[in-house]
C-alpha positions as CSV (number, residue, x, y, z in Angstrom):
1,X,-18.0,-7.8,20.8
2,X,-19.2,-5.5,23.6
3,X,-20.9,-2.0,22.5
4,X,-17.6,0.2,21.6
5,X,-15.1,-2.2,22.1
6,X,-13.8,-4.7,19.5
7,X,-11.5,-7.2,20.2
8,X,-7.9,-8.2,18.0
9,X,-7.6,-11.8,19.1
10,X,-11.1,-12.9,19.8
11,X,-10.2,-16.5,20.0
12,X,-8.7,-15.9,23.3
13,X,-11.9,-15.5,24.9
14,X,-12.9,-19.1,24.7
15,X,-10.4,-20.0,27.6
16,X,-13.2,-18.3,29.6
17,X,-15.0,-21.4,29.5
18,X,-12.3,-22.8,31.8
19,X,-13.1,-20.8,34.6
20,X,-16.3,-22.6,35.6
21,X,-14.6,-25.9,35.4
22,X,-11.6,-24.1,37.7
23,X,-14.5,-23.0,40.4
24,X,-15.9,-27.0,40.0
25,X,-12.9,-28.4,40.6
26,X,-11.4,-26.3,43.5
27,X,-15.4,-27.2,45.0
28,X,-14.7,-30.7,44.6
29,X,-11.1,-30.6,45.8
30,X,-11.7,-28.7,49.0
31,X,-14.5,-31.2,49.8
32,X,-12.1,-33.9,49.7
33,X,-9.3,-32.6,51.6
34,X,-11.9,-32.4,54.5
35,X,-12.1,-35.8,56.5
36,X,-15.5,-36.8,57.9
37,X,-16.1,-37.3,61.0
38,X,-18.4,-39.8,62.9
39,X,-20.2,-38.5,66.3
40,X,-22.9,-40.1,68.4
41,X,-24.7,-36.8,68.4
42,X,-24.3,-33.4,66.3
43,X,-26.4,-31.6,69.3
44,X,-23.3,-29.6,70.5
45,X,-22.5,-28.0,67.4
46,X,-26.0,-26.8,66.2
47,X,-25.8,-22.7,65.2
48,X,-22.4,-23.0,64.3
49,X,-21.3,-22.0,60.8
50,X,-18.4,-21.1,58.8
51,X,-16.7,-18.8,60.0
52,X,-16.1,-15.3,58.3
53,X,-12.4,-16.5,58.1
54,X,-12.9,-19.3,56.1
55,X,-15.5,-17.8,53.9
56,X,-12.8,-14.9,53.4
57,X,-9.9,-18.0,52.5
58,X,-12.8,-19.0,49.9
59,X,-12.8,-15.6,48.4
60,X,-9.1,-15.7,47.5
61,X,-9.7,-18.5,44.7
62,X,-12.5,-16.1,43.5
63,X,-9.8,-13.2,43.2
64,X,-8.0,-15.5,41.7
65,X,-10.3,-16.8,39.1
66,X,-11.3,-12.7,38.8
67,X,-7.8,-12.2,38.3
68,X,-6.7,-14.9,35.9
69,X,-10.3,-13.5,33.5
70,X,-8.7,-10.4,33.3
71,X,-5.5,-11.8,32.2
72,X,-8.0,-13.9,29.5
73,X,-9.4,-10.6,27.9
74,X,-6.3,-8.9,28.2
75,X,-4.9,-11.8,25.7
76,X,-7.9,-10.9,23.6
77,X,-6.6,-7.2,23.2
78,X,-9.7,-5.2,23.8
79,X,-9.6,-2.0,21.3
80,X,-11.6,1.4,21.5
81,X,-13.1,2.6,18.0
82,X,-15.3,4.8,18.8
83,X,-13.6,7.7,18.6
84,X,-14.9,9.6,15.6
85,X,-14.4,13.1,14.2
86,X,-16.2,15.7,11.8
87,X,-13.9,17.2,9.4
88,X,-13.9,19.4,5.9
89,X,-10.8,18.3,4.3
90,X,-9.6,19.7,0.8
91,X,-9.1,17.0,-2.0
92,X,-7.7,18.9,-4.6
93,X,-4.9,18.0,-7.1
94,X,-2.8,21.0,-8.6
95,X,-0.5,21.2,-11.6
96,X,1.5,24.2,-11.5
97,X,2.6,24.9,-15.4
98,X,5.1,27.5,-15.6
99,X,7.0,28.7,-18.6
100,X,10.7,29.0,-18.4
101,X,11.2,30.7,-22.0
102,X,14.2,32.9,-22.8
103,X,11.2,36.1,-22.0
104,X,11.0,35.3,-18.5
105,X,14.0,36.8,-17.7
106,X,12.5,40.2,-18.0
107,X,13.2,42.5,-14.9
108,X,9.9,44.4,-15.2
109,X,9.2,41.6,-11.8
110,X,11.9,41.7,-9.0
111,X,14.3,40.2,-9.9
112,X,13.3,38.7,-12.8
113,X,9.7,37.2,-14.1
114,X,10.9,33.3,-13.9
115,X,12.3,34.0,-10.0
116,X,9.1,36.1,-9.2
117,X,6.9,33.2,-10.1
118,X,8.9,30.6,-8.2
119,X,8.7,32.8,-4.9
120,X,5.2,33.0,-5.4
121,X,4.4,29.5,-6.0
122,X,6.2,28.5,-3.4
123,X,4.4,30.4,-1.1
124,X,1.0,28.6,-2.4
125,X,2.4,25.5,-2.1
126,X,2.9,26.0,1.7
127,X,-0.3,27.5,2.1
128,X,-1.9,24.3,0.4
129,X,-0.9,20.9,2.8
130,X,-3.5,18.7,2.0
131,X,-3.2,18.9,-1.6
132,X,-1.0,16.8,-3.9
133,X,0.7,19.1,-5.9
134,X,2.7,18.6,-9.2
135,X,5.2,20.9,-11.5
136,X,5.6,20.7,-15.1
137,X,7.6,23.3,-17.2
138,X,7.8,24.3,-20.9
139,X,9.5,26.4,-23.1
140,X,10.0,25.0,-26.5
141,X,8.3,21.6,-25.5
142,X,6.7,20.6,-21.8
143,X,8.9,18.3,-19.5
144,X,7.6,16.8,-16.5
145,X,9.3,17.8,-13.6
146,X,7.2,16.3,-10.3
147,X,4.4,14.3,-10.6
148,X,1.2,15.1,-8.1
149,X,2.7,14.4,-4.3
150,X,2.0,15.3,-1.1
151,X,5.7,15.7,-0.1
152,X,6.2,19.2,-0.9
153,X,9.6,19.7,0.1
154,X,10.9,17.5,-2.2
155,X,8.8,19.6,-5.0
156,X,10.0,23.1,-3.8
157,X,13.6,21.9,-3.8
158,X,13.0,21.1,-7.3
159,X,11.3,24.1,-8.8
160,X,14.3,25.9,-6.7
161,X,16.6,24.7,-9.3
162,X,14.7,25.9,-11.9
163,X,15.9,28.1,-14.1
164,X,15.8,29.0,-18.3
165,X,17.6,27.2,-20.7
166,X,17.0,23.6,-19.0
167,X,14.6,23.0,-22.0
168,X,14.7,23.9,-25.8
169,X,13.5,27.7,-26.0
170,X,10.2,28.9,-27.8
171,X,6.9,28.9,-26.3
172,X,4.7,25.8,-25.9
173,X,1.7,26.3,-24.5
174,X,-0.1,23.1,-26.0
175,X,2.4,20.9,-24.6
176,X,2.7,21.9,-21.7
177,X,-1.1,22.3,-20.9
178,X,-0.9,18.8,-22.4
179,X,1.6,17.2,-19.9
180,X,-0.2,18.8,-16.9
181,X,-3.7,17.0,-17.7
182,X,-1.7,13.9,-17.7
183,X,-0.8,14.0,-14.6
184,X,-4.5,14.3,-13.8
185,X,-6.5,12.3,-15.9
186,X,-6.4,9.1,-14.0
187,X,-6.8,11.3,-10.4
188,X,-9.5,10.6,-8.5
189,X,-9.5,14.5,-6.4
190,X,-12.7,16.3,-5.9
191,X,-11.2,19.2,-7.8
192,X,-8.6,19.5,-10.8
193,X,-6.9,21.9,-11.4
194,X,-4.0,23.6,-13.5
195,X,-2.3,26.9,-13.4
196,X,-0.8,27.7,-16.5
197,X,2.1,30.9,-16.2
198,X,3.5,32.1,-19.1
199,X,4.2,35.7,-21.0
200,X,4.1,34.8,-24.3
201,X,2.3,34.0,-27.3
202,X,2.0,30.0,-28.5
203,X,4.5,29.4,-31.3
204,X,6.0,25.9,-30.8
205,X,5.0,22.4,-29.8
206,X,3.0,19.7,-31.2
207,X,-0.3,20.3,-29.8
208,X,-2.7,23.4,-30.0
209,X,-3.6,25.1,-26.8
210,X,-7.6,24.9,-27.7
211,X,-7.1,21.2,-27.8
212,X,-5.2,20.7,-24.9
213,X,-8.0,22.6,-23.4
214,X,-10.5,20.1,-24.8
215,X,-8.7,17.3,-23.6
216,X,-8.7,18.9,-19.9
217,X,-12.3,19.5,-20.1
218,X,-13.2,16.2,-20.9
219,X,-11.3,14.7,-17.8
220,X,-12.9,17.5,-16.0
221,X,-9.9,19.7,-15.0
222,X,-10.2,23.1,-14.5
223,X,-7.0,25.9,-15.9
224,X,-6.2,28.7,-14.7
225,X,-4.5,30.9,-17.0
226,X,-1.9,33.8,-15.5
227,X,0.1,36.0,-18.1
228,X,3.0,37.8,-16.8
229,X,4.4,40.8,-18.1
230,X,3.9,44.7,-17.8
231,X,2.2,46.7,-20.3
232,X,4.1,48.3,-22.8
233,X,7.9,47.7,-22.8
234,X,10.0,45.4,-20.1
235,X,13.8,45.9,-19.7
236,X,15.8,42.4,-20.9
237,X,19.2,41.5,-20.0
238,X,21.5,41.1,-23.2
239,X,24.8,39.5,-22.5
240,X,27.4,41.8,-24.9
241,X,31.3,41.8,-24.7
242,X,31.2,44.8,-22.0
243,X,28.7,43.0,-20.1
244,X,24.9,42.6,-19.2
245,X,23.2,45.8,-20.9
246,X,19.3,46.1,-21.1
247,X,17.2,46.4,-23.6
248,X,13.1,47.0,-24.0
249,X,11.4,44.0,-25.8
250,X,7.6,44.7,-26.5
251,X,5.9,42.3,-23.8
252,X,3.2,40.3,-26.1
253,X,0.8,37.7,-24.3
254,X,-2.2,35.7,-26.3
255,X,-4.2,37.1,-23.8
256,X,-7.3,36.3,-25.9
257,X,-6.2,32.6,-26.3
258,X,-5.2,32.1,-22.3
259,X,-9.0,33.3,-21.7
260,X,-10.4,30.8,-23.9
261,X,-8.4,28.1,-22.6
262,X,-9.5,29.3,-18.6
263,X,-13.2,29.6,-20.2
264,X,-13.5,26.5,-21.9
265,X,-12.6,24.5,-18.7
266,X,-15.2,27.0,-16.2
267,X,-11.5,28.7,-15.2
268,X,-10.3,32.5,-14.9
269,X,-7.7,34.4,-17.0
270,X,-5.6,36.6,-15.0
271,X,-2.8,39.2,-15.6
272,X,-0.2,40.2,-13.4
273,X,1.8,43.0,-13.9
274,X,4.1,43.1,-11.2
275,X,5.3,41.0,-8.3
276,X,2.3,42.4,-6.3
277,X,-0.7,41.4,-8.7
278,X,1.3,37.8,-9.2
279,X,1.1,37.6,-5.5
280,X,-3.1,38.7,-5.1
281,X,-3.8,36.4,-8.5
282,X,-2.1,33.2,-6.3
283,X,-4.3,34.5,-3.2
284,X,-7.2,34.4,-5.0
285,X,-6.7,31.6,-7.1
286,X,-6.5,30.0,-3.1
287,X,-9.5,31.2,-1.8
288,X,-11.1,30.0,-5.1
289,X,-9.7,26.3,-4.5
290,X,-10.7,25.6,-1.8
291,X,-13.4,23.0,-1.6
292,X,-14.1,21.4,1.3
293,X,-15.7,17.9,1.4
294,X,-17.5,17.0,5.3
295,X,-16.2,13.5,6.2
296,X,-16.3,11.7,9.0
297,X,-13.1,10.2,10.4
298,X,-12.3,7.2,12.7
299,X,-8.8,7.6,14.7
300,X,-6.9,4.5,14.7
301,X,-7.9,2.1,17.0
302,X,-6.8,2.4,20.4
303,X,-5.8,-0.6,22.8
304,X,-7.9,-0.6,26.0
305,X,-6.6,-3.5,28.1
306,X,-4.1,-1.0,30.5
307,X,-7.1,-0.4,33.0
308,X,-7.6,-3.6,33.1
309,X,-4.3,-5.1,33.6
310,X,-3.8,-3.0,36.1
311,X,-7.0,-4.2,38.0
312,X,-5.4,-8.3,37.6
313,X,-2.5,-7.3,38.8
314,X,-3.8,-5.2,41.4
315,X,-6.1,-8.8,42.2
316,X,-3.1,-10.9,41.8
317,X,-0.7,-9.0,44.5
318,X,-3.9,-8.4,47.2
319,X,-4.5,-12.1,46.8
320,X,-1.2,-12.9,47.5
321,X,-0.5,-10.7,50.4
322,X,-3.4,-12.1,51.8
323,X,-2.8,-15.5,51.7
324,X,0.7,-15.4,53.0
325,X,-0.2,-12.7,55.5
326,X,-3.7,-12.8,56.9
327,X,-4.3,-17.0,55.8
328,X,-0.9,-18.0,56.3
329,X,-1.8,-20.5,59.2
330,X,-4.9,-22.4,57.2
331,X,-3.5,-25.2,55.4
């Protein structure tokens, strides 16, 4: 292993070894293929050398041998991983609990509360790619609808198709606060988080919301309660014989129980009151979440042996122009 460089097939280098024995052996063969020759005297060739040409014809084995190491460590796949990067990333895992009661079809939100929260979700999922985000929904009991995943298309096509009456109607907060922390009890995310959306007040389900706020607690998730609904009066669509008519229901949210629940798990109650103030609670709700962690990231490893193959073959053709250009009359 050479500083900054690691190699994928190390086992490769040990055909190095043969490149000694190569140089030996052409040494010894060269020496052979030269006849000796007996004189009375060796006065008339005292000063003379080898000449530069044959010293050059020498060289081409050594290119060669240069050449064929090359190849050797190029089997060995030399590979770069030093290249390292300093990034915050955001490891957070997000439950987005939304109730789809019969109530959320109040127009006091354009067009309706149920479509008002999907457009805003939506838009916090897009703003949120490196979380793993999941969807559960309730009404008269909780159902699962996406588990935590980072593939957020396939999660905003499904809350698309939301709509009331997939579920039993009612309002189960406990449940559904109950479903969510199972998606996150066994997550390992630097933050946990829910954010509970309903305008109602708890009247069904199996499981009080207090407990269900225990429960999160203890696996150290944080809620985020949001209750929708105008104050006063909200028009409701009624289907009668001569059509949709409206009528005003009295909007009633627990909002003494949805702060509770946020405070028991260090979250914040929020009410929205129009499509506006849904929008800043999901903004700030954001800006909230977003803890960073400082890591330090390697890049995959990156294959180095290019600069060097082109330098063999670079060796390989010189030596070969040479020898059948320049050396091509030495036997």
């Amino acid at each position: 292993m050479i500083k900054g460089i690691t190699f994928a097939q190390p086992h490769y280098l040990f055909f190095l070894l043969l490149i000694p024995l190569f140089g030996v052996w052409y040494y010894y063969r060269f020496k052979k293929n030269n006849a000796d020759v007996i004189l009375s005297s060796s006065e008339g060739f005292e000063g003379i050398g080898q000449s530069i040409r044959l010293v050059l014809y020498h060289g081409l084995y050594v290119l060669r041998l240069l050449a064929i190491s090359l190849l050797i460590v190029i089997l060995a796949r030399p590979q770069s991983s030093l290249s390292r990067q300093d990034i915050s990333i955001e490891g957070i895992d997000i439950v987005l609990t939304v109730d789809i009661s019969g109530s959320m079809l109040s127009e006091d939100f354009k067009p309706n509360r149920i479509e008002a929260a999907k457009d805003v979700a939506t838009e916090f999922i897009n703003g949120r790619p490196n979380d793993r985000i999941g969807l559960v929904i309730f009404s008269g009991e909780a159902f699962s609808l996406c588990p935590l995943t980072s593939d957020h298309a396939v999660l905003k096509n499904l809350f698309k198709d939301v709509k009331m009456g997939m579920i039993e109607d009612g309002t189960a907060i406990g449940d559904g606060l109950a479903t969510a922390v199972n998606h996150l009890r066994n997550s390992q995310a630097v933050s946990k988080v829910i954010i509970l959306l309903t305008d109602g007040v708890n009247n069904m389900g199996s499981l009080d919301p207090l407990s269900a706020a225990e429960i999160a607690k203890l696996y150290g998730v944080r809620i985020y309660t949001v209750g929708v609904g105008t104050n006063g009066m909200a028009p409701y669509p009624v289907q009668t014989p001569y059509g949709i008519q409206y009528q005003n229901i009295k909007v009633e949210i627990d909002e003494e129980l949805l702060k509770k629940v946020a405070q028991l798990t260090d979250g914040q109650y929020f009410r929205a009151t129009n499509n506006a103030t849904l929008h800043q609670i999901y903004q700030k709700i954001d800006k909230m979440e977003k803890s960073k962690i400082d890591v330090t990231i390697f890049k995959r490893k990156k294959e180095e042996y290019a600069f060097l193959a082109i330098i063999a073959i670079a060796m390989i053709a010189f030596e070969f122009l040479l020898r059948n250009i320049y050396f091509r009359n030495i036997p």
